[in-house]
C-alpha positions in Angstrom: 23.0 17.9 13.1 20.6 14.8 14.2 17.0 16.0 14.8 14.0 13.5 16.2 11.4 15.2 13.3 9.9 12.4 12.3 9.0 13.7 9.1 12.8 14.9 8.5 13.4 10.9 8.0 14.5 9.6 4.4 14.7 6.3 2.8 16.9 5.9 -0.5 15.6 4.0 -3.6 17.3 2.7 -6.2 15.6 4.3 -9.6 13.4 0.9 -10.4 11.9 1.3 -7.4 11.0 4.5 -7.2 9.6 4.4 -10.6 7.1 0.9 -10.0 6.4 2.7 -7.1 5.0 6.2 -8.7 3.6 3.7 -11.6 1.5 2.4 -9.0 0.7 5.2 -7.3 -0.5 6.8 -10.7 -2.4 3.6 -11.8 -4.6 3.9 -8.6 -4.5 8.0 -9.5 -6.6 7.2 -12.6 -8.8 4.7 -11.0 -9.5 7.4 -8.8 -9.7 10.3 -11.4 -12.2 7.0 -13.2 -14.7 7.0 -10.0 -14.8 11.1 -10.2 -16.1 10.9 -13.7 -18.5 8.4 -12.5 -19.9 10.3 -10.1 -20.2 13.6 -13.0 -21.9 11.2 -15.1 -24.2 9.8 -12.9 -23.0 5.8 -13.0 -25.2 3.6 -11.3 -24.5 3.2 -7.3 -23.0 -0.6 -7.7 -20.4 0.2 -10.6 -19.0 2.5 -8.7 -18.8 0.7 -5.5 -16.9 -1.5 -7.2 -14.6 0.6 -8.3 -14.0 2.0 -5.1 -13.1 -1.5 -3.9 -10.4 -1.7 -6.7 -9.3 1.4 -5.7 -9.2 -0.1 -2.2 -6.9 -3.2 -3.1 -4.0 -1.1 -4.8 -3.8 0.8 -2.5 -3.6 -1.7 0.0 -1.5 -3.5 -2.6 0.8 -0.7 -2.4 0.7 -0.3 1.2 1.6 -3.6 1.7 4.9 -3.6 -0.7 5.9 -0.5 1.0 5.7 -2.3 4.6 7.5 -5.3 3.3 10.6 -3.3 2.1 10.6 -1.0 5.4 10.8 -4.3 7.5 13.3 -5.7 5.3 15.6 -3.1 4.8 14.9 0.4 7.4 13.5 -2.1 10.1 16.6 -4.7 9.5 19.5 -2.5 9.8 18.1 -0.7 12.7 18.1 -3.5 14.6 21.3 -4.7 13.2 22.9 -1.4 14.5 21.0 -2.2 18.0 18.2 0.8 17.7 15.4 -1.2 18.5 13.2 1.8 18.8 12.1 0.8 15.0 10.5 -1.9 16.7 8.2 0.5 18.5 8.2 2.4 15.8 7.0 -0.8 13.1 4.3 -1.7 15.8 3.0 1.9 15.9 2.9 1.8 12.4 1.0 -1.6 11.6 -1.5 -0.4 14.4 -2.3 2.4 12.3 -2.6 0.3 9.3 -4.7 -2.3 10.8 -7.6 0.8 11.8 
């Protein structure tokens, strides 16, 4: 039975992908779990800021390969099938992206 939950919405990966992605993902994980045990050890103020900004650029990074592959393939064949609402739905998201 079709439902408009938004968060009921799935996209398939083939295996490589899913793993580079959850490589990523646990990547910027430790840099993360790095900044904590920074801030337990008292680094100085600037070494941590720039770790934070590392931190920053993955996941950005990620962000961006994960928009990238919605437009080309979720964002695609919805409009191939004529649903343009992924068009709305694309321009919401970017907007929330670009805050």
């Amino acid at each position: 039975m079709p439902t408009d939950c938004e968060s009921c919405k799935k996209k398939h990966r083939a295996e490589e992908e899913r793993r580079a992605l959850v490589n990523r993902l646990s990547r910027i994980e430790g840099q993360v779990r790095g900044i904590k045990s920074m801030v337990e050890n008292d680094a100085y103020c600037t070494d941590m800021l720039t770790q934070v900004s590392a931190a920053q650029a993955a996941l950005s990074a990620f962000a961006k390969e994960i928009l990238g592959t919605h437009i080309k393939t979720c964002v695609a064949e919805g409009v191939r099938s004529g649903d343009e609402s992924v068009i709305d739905e694309l321009v919401l998201t970017i907007q929330k992206l670009m805050k």
